[in-house]
LUMBA-105195 format. One record per residue (C-alpha): residue number from 1; x, z, y negated. Coordinates in nm, 4 decimals. Layout:
<pts>
<pt pos="NUM" x="X" z="Z" y="Y"/>
...
</pts>
This chain:
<pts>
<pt pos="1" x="2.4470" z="12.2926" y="-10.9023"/>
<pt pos="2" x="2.5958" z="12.0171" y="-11.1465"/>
<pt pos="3" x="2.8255" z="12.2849" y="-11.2309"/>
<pt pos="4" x="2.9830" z="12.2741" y="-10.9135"/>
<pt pos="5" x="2.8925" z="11.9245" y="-10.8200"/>
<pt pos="6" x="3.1235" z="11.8491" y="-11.1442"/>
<pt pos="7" x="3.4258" z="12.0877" y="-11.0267"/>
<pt pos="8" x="3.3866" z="11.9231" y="-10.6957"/>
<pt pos="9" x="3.4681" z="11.5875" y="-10.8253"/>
<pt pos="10" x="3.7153" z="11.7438" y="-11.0271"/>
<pt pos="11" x="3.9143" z="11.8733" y="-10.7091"/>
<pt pos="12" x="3.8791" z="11.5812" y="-10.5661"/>
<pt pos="13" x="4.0247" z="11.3568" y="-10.7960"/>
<pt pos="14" x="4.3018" z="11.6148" y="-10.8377"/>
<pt pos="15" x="4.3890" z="11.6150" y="-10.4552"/>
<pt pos="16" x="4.3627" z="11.2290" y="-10.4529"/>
<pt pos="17" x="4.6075" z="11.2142" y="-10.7986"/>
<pt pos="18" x="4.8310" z="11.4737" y="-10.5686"/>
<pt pos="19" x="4.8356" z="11.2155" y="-10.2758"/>
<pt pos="20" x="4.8963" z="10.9519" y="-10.4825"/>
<pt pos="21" x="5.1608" z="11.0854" y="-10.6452"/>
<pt pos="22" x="5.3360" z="11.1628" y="-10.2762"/>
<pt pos="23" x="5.2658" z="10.8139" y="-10.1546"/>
<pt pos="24" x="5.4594" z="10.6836" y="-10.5101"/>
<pt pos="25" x="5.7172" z="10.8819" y="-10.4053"/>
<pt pos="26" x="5.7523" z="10.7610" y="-10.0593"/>
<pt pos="27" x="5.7193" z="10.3742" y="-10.1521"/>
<pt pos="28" x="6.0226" z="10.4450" y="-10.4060"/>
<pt pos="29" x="6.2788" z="10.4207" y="-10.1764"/>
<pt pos="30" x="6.5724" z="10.6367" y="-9.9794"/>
<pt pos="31" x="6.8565" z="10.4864" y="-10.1271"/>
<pt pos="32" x="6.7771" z="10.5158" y="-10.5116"/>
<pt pos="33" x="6.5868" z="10.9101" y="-10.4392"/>
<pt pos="34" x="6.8179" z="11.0585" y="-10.2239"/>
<pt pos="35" x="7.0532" z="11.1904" y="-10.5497"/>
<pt pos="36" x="7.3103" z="11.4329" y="-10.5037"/>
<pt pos="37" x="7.5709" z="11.3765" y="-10.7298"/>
<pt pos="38" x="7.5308" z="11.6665" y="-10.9241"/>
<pt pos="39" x="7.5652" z="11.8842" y="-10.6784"/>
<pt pos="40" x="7.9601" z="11.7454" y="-10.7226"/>
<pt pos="41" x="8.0105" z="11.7997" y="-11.1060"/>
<pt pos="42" x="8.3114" z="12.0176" y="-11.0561"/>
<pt pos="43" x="8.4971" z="11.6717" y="-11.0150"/>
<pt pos="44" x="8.5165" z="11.5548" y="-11.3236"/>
<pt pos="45" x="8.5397" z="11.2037" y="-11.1499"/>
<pt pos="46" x="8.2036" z="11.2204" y="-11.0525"/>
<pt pos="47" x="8.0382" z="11.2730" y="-11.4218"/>
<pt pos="48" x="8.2559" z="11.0360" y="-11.4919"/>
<pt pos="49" x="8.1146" z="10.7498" y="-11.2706"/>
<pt pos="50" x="7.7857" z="10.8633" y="-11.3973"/>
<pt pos="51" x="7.8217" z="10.8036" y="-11.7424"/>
<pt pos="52" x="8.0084" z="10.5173" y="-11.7018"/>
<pt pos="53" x="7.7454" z="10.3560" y="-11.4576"/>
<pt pos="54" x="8.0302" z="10.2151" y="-11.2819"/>
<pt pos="55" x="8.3377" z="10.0804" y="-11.1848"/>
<pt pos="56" x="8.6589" z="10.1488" y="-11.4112"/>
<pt pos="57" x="9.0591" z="10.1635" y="-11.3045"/>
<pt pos="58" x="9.0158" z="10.5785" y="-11.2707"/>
<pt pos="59" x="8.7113" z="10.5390" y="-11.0929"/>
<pt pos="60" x="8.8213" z="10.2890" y="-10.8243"/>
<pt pos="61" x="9.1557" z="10.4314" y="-10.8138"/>
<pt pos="62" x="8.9905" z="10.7689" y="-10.6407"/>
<pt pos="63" x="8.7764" z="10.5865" y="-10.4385"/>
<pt pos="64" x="9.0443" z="10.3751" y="-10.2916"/>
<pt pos="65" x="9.2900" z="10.7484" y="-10.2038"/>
<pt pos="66" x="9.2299" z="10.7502" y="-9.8878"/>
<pt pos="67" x="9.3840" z="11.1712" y="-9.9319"/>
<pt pos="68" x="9.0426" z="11.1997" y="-10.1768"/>
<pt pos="69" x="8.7409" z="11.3804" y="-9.9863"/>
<pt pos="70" x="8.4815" z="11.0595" y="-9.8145"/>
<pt pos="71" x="8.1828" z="11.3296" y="-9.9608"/>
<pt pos="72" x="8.3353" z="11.3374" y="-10.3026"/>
<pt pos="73" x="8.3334" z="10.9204" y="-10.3228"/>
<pt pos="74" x="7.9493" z="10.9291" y="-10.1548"/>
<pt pos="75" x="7.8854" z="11.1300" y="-10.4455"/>
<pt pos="76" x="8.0816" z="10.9172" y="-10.7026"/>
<pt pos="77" x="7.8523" z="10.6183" y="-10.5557"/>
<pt pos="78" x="7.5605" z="10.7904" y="-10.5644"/>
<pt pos="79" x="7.6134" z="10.8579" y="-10.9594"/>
<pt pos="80" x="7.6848" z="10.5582" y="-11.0048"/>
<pt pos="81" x="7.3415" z="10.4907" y="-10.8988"/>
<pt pos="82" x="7.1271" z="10.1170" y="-10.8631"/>
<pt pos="83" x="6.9407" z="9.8949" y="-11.1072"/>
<pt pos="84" x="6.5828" z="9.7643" y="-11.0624"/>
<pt pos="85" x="6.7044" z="9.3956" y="-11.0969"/>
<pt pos="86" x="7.0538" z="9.4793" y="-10.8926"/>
<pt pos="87" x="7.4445" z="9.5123" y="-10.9329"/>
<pt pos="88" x="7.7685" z="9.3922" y="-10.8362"/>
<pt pos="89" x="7.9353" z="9.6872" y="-10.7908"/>
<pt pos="90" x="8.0467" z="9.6059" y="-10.4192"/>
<pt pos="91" x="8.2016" z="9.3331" y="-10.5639"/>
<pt pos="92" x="8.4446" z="9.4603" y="-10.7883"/>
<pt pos="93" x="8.5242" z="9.7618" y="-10.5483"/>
<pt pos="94" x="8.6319" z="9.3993" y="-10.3581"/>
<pt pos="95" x="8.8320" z="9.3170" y="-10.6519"/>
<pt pos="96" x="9.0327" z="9.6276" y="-10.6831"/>
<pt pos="97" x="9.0592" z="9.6644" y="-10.3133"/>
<pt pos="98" x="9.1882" z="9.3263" y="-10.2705"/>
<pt pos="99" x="9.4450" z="9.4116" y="-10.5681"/>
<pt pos="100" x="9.5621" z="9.6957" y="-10.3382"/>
<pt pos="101" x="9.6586" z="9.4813" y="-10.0919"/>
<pt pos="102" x="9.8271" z="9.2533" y="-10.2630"/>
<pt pos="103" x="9.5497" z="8.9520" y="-10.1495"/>
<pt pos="104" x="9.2785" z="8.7768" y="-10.2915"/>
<pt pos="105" x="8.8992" z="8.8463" y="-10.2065"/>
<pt pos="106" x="8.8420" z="8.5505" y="-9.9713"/>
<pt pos="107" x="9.1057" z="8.6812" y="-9.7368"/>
<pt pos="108" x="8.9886" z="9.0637" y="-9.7248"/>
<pt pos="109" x="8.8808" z="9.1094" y="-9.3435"/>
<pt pos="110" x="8.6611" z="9.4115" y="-9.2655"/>
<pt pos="111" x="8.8518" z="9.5048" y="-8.9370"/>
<pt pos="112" x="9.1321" z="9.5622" y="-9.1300"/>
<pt pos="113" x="8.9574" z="9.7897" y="-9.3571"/>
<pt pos="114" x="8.9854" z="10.1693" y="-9.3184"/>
<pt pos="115" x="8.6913" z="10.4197" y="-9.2486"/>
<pt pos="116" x="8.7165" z="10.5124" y="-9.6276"/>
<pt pos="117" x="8.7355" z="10.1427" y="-9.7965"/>
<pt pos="118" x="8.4345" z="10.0610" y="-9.5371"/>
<pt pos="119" x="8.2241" z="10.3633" y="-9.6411"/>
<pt pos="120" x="8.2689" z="10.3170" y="-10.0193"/>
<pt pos="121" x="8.1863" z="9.8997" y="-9.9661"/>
<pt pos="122" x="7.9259" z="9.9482" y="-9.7775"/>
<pt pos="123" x="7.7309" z="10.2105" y="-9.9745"/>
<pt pos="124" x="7.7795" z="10.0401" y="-10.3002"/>
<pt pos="125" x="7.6606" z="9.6888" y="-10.1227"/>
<pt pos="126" x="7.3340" z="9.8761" y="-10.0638"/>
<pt pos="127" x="7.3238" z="10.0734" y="-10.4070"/>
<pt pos="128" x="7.3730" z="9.6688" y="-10.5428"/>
<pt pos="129" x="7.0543" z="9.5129" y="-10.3527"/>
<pt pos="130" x="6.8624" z="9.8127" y="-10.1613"/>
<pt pos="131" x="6.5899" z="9.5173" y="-10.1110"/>
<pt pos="132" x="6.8104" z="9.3273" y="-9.8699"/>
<pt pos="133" x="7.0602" z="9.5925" y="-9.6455"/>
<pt pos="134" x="7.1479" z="9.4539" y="-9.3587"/>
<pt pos="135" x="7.5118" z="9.3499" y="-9.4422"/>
<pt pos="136" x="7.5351" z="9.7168" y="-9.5433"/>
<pt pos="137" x="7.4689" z="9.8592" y="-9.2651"/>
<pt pos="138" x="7.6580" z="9.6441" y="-9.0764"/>
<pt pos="139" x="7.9531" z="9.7542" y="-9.2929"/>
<pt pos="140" x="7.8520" z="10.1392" y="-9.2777"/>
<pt pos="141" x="7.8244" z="10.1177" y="-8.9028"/>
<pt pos="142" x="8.2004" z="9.9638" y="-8.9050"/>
<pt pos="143" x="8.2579" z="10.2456" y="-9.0783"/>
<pt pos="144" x="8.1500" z="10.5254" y="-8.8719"/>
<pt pos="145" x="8.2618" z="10.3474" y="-8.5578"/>
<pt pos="146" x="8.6330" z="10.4265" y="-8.7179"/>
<pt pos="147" x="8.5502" z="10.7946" y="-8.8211"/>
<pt pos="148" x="8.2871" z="10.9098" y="-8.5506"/>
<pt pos="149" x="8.2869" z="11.2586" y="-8.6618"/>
<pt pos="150" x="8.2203" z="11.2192" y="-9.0450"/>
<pt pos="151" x="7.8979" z="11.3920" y="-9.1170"/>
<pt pos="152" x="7.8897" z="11.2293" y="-9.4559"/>
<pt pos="153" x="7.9666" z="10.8173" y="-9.3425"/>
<pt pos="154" x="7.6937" z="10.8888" y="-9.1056"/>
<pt pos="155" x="7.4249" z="11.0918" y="-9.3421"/>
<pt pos="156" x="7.4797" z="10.7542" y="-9.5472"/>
<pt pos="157" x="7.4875" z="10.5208" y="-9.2932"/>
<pt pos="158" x="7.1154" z="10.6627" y="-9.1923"/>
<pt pos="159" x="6.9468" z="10.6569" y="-9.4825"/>
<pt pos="160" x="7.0658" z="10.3007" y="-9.5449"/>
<pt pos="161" x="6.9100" z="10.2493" y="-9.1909"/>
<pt pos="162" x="6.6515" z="10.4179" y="-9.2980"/>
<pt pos="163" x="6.6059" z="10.1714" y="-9.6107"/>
<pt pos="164" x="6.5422" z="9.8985" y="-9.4173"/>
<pt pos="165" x="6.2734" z="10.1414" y="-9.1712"/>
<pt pos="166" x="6.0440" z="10.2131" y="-9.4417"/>
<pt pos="167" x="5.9201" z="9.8368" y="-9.4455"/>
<pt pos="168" x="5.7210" z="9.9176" y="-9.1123"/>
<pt pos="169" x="5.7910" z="10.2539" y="-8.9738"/>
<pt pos="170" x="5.7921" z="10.5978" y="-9.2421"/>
<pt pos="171" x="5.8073" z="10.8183" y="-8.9524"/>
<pt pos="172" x="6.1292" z="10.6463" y="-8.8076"/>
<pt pos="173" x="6.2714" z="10.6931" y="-9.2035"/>
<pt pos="174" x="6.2777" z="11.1346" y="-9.1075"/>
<pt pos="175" x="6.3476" z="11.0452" y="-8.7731"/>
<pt pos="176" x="6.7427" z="10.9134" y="-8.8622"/>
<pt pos="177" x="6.7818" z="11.1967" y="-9.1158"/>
<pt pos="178" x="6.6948" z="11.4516" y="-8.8453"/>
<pt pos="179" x="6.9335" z="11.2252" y="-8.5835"/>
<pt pos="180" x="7.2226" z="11.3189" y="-8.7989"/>
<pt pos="181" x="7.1391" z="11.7039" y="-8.9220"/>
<pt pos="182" x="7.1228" z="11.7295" y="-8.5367"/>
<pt pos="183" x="7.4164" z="11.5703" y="-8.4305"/>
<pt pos="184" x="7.6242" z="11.8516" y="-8.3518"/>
<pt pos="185" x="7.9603" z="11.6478" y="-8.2833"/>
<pt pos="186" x="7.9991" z="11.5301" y="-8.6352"/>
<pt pos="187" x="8.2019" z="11.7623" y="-8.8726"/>
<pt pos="188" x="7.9605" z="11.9128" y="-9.2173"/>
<pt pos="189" x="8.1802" z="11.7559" y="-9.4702"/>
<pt pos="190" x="7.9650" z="11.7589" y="-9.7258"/>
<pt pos="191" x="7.8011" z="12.0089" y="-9.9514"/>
<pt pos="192" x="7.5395" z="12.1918" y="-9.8664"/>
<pt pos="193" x="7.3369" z="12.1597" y="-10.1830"/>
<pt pos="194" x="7.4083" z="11.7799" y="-10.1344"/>
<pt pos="195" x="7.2453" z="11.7483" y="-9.7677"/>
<pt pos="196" x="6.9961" z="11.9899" y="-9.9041"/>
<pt pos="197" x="6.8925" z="11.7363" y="-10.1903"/>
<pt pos="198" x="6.8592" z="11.4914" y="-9.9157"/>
<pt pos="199" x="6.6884" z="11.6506" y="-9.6579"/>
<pt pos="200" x="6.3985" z="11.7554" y="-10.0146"/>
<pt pos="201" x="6.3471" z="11.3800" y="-10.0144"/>
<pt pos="202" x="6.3441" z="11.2466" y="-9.6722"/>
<pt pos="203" x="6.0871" z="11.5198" y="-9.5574"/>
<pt pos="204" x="5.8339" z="11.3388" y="-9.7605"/>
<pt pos="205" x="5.8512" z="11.1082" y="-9.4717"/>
<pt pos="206" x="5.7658" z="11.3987" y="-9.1680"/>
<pt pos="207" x="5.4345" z="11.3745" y="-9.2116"/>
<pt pos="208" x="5.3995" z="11.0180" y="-9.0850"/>
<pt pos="209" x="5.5464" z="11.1607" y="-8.7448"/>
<pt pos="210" x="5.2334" z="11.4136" y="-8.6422"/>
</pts>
């Protein structure tokens, strides 16, 4: 009997170290565990961003073609990655952007921004400070209100959404990544293996809707 009153507690404390483990998981956070960058390490561009942990003239030269693929700069940003203590990433993608256009920062204007230089601000501003999203997401939405059928703008735009959801609702966090895998008017440009390594994470959150 103490035999298995022993290997009882023993299971038990293994299923609780397995639950805890889930929940650490879930409190991390959408933004910084949804990673998918290597699934696009046959651009070179890509690794590139990842080593470098940033921003350099080759860098935000290919995110600011608009001819370059939007999935291929999601997954240059998403190497790129975050920092515990935040970045400023957004703002030097500013910088060169401005230099683009021949202006200075202060008179950049959103509206006048393409789908592509909205996208690429926008994820970056919530890569820099995934605490505080909102002006993300207001730049994301911008974003896929000028390209309504990009699979990838939106994919982004929801899990920054979904960011900001966590706080007080996990169930609505799985309930925007299943809005967009079922939106049937938006065009897959994206990987496979890249939604895949999204959809790994975000189920974590299906539970909370039962």
């Amino acid at each position: 009997i103490n035999n298995q009153y022993k290997m009882k507690i023993k299971i038990t404390g293994l299923v609780l170290a397995f639950l805890m483990m889930v929940n650490s998981l879930k409190a991390d956070s959408p933004l910084t565990s949804t990673y998918f960058a290597a699934s696009y390490y046959d651009y070179s561009i890509v690794s590139e961003a990842e080593v470098n942990r940033g921003l350099n003239d080759a860098v935000a030269a290919y995110l600011l073609n608009e001819d370059n693929p939007i999935d291929v700069k999601a997954a240059i940003i998403n190497g790129i990655g975050w920092n515990y203590d935040g970045t400023k990433h957004s703002d030097l993608f500013k910088e060169y952007l401005a230099k683009s256009k021949g202006i200075t920062t202060a008179q950049l204007n959103l509206d006048d921004l393409t789908a592509h230089q909205l996208f690429c601000l926008g994820y970056l501003m919530g890569m820099d400070n995934y605490f505080v999203v909102d002006e993300a997401i207001n730049v994301l939405e911008k974003a896929a209100a000028k390209n309504k059928s990009s699979f990838t703008i939106h994919l982004i735009l929801n899990i920054t959404k979904a960011q900001k959801a966590m706080d007080t609702d996990f169930c609505k966090v799985w309930k925007l990544t299943a809005e967009t895998l079922n939106n049937k008017s938006l065009k897959r440009d994206m990987k496979t293996a890249a939604i895949q390594s999204v959809v790994d994470y975000m189920l974590l959150y299906k539970e909370d809707c039962i």
